[in-house]
N, C-alpha and C positions, 0 to 999 in steps of 0.2 A: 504494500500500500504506500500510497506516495499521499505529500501533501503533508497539511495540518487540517484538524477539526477540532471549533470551537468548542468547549465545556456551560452549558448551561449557566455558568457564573459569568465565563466569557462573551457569550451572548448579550448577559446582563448589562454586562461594562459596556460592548461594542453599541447599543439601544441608549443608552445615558450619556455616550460621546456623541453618536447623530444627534438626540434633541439638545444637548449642550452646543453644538455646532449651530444647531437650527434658532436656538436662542437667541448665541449671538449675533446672526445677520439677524435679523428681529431687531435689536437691539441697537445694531448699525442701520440697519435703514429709517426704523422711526428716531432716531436722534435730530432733524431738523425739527420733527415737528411731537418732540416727547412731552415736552410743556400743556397739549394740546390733548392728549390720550387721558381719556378717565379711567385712569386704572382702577379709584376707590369702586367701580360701577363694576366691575369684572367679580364674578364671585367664584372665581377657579384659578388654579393655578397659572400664572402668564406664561409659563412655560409650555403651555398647552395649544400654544401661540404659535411655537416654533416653524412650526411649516404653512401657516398663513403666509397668501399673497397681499402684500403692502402694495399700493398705490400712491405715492406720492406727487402733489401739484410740485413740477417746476418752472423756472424763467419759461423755460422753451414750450411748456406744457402744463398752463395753471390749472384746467380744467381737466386733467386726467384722472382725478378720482371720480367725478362726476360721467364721465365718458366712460367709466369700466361697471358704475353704479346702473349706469342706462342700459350697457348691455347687459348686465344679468338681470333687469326688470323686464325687457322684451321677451327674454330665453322662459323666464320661470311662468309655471303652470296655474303655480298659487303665492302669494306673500303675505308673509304678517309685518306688518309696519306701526314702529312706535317712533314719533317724530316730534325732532324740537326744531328741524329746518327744514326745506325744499324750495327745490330750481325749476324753475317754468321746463329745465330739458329733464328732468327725470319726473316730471307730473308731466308731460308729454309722451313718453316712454312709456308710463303708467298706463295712460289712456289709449295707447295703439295696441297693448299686451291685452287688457280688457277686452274690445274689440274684437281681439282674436280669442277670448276664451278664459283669461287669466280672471282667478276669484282674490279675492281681496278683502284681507280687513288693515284699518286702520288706528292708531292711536296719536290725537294730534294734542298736544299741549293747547291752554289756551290762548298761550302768546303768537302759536303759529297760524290757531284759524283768524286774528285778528290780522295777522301779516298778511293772509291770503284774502281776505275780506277787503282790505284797502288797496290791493293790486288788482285790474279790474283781470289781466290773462290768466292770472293763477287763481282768483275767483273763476273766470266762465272753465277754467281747464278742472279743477274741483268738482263745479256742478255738476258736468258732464259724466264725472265718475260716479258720483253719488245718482246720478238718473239711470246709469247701466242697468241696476238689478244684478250686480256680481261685485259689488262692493259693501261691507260695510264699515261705517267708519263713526269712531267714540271721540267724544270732548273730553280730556285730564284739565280739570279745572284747577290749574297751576304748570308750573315746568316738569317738565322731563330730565333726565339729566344726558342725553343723547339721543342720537340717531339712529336704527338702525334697522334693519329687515333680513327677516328670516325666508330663506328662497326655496320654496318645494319642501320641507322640512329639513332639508340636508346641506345647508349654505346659509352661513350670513354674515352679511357685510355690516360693520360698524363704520358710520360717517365720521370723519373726527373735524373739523371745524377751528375757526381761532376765535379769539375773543368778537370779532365783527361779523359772527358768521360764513368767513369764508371758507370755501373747501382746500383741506390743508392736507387729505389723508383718508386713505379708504382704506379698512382691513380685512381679509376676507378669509374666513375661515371654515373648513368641512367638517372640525375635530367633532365629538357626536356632542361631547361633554360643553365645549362650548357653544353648540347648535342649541343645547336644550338652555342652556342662561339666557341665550335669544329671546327662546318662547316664552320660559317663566318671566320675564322681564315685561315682555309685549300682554301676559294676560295678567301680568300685577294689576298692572297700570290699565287695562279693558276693565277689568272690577269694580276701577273706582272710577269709572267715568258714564258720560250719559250720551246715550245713543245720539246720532247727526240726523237730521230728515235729508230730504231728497234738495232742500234748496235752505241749507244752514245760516243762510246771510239776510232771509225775511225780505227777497224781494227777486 
């Protein structure tokens, strides 16, 4: 017999240097924008993290978290969505995956239906979801402390944001363990809030 085989222990170590490895690019690639990451919101270990694909805004490309956010709302079949921000292009996004079939629920703070109320696009792009009959979507009467959606039950991307709202960072991850902080997070926050009608703005 030729070669080496790992021992069981060996395995161990070789599984704890990959997600040690996997950490720290994690680590190196949200450093522009780690100030930004609510970590206190994560209730698993970050390590869990490891093999998340990062999306970083830069110079050359400010809008690419928001451009990787759009295509995995077209892709997905179903979302749950708990939201303290949104862009006329991924309530766009939204509304074309509807369309085609995508079901929906939502969780909006209520500093954000008051932001989408005073913008007339992202009001008529709102309504328009709320009239499908494949969405439903909850008022959190107070903040959120994040953005994020859960895509087919097995993907979700967290928005990460800077203090002016801008999109700064998109994390996206398959792990199952972080998949279900998703959901628990998106039906905290459905619990304590009160259902939208079809035309939330009274006109």
């Amino acid at each position: 017999m030729t070669g080496y085989e790992t021992t069981p222990l060996g395995d161990a170590v070789l599984d704890d240097l990959g997600r040690l490895k996997g950490t720290i690019r994690l680590s190196t690639e949200l450093r522009p924008v780690v100030e930004y990451v609510p970590f206190e919101c994560f209730d698993f270990e970050v390590d869990l993290l490891a093999d998340a694909e990062v999306v970083i805004s830069t110079p050359d490309n400010p809008l690419a978290p928001v451009a990787r956010a759009d295509e995995l709302m077209r892709e997905a079949g179903s979302v749950s969505v708990l939201a303290e921000t949104v862009t006329n292009s991924t309530l766009d996004s939204q509304r074309e995956a509807v369309e085609a079939g995508q079901e929906a629920e939502i969780v909006l703070s209520e500093h954000l239906l008051e932001m989408i109320a005073a913008d007339d696009r992202l009001a008529e792009g709102f309504r328009a979801l709320l009239r499908s009959g494949s969405v439903s979507a909850f008022r959190y009467d107070g903040d959120v402390p994040l953005t994020l959606v859960v895509y087919d039950g097995t993907t979700v991307g967290y928005d990460i944001v800077d203090d002016e709202g801008f999109p700064r960072a998109a994390i996206i991850s398959d792990d199952p363990i972080v998949v279900e902080h998703g959901e628990e997070l998106v039906r905290r926050y459905r619990t304590a809030s009160k259902p939208l009608s079809s035309d939330p703005f009274g006109n």
